[in-house]
Wavefront OBJ file of the C-alpha trace (Angstrom):
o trace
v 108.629 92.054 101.881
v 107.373 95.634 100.723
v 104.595 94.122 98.608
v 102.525 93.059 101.254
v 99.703 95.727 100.331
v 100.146 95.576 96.473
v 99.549 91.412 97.199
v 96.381 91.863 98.800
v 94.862 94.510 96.800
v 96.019 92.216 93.947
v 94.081 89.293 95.222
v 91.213 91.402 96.380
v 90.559 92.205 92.738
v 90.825 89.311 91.361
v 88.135 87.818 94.001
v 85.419 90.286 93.425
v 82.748 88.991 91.143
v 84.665 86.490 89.541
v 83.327 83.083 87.991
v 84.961 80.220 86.280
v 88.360 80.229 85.257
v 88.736 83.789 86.690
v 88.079 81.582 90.019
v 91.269 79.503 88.648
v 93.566 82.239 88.287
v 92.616 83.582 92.162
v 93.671 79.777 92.979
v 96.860 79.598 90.837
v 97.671 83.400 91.991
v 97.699 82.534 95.590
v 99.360 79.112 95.501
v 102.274 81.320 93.420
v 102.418 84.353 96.477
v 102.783 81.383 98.847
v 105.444 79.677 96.865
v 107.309 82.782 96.337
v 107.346 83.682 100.711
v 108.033 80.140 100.729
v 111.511 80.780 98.685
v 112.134 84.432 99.973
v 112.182 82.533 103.549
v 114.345 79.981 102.454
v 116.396 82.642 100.730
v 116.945 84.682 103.612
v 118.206 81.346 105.826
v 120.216 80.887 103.453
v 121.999 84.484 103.207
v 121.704 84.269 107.222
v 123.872 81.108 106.777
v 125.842 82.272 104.597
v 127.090 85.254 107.010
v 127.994 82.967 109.789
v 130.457 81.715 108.017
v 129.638 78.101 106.517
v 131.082 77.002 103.894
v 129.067 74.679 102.635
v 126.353 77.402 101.954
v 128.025 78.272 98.365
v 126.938 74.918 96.847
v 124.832 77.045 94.161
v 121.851 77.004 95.981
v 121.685 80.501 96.406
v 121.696 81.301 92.403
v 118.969 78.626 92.736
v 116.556 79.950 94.712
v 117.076 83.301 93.140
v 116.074 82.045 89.619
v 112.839 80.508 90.925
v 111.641 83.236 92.198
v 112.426 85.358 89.788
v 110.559 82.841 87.604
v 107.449 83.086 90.205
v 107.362 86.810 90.391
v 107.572 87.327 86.457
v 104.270 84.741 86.775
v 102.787 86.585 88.756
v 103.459 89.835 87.664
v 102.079 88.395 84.119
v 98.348 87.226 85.628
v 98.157 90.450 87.576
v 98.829 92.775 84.067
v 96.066 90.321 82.550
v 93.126 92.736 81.142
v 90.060 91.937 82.320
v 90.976 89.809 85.365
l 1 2 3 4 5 6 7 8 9 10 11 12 13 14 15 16 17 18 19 20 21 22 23 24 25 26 27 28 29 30 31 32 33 34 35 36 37 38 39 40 41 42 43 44 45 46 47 48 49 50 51 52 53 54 55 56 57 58 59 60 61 62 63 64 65 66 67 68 69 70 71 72 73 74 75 76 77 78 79 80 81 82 83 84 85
């Protein structure tokens, strides 16, 4: 999880004198970086699984998880390349 410091400069900007729905966004953006270590945990357990040997592991979930968060990080990616945020 490289983007540790990009995350929190990334929220740090969006937090400084911000109002209103610029408020929202800070909300939103930090409910998505939760969500998306939320998945990249469950991601990992599940690759971690996956190399013990069970084979009940390749049920799909994996191509799952790795849509969602590929979903999250384009939404975030998309709020943080907002001008003016």
């Amino acid at each position: 999880m490289g983007g540790e410091p990009y995350r929190f400069h990334a929220v740090l900007t969006l937090t400084r004198g911000r109002c209103g729905g610029k408020e929202m966004n800070y909300v939103y953006l930090k409910r998505l970086y939760a969500k998306r270590a939320e998945l990249e945990a469950k991601l990992e357990l599940h690759d971690a699984r996956y190399c013990f040997g069970e084979e009940e592991v390749d049920d799909g979930t994996d191509s799952d998880l790795r849509q969602r968060l590929s979903e999250i990080s384009e939404e975030i990616a998309t709020l943080e390349s907002r001008p003016g945020r």
